[in-house]
N, C-alpha and C positions, 0 to 999 in steps of 0.2 A: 453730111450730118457730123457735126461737132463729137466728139468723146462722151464731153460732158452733156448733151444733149441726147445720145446715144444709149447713155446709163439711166438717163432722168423717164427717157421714155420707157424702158425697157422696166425700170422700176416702180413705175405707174402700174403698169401691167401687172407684179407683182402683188400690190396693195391691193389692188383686188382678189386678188386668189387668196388672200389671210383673213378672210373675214373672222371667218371661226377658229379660234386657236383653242379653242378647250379640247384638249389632247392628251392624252394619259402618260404619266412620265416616262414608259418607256420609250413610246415612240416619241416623246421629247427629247429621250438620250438619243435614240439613233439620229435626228434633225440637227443635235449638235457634233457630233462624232463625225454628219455629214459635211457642216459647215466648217468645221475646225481646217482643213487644210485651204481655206480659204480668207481666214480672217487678218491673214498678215496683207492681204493685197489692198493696194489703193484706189482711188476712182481711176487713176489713170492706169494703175500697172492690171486691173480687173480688162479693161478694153485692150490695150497693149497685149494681155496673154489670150482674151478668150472675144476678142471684140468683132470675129468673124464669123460667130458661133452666138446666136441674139437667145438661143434656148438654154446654152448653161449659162449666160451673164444672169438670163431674167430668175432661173436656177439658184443661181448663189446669190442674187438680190433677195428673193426667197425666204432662201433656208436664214441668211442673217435676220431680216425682216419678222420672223417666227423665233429666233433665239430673241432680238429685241422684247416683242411681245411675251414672248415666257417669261422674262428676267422682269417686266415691269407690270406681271398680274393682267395685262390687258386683253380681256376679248371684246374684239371689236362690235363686234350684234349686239352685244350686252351694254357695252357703251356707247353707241350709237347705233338705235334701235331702227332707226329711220333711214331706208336705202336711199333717197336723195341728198342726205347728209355725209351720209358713206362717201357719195360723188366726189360732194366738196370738199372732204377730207382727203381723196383722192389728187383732187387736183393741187392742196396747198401741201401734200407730202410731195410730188410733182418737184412745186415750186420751191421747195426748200433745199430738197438732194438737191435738184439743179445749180442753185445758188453756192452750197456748200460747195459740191466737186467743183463748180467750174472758178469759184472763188481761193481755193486750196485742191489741184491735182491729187499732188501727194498725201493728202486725208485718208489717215484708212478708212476705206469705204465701210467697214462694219460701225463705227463711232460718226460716219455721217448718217448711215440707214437707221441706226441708234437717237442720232438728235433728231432728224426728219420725224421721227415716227414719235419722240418725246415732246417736240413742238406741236405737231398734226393734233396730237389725242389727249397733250396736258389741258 
């Protein structure tokens, strides 16, 4: 399995665990205090440090994925009320990481998990 295919999967998996992000801003603070020692990494240096370890990559696809959705007012239930919809959102966030990382490595993976989730749910 590819890097970039590696993340995209791993990343799917994520999008589903964020459905609801209506979260009270404390534990919004600690979610980014969590993410923060990981935002300088890229699609490629995220697999390169932790790429043998698939529960902190999907971890920190995660925590940026929910710092995304805080930063852009989005709960997902709220806007797409319909769990078969959810799916296909599922799979065109999928389609877009993948495309990004494997298109630009060096992409910091938080401004690809950022546009993926900007595309997926604008």
């Amino acid at each position: 399995m590819t890097s970039t295919t590696k993340i995209a999967v791993i990343a799917f998996a994520s999008l589903i665990g964020f459905e609801s992000i209506a979260v009270a801003d404390e534990k919004m603070d600690q979610i980014i205090h969590d993410a923060m020692p990981y935002m300088h990494h890229s699609c490629e240096s995220i697999i390169a440090n932790y790429g043998d370890d698939e529960d902190q990559v999907l971890e920190i696809v995660r925590l940026m994925s929910m710092v995304s959705l805080y930063n852009r007012e989005i709960n997902v239930e709220v806007a797409v009320p319909d769990e078969a919809e959810r799916e296909d959102l599922n799979v065109e966030f999928l389609d877009v990481l993948g495309v990004e990382c494997g298109s630009d490595p060096d992409a910091l993976l938080a401004g690809v998990v950022d546009a993926a989730i900007k595309a997926t749910l604008d």
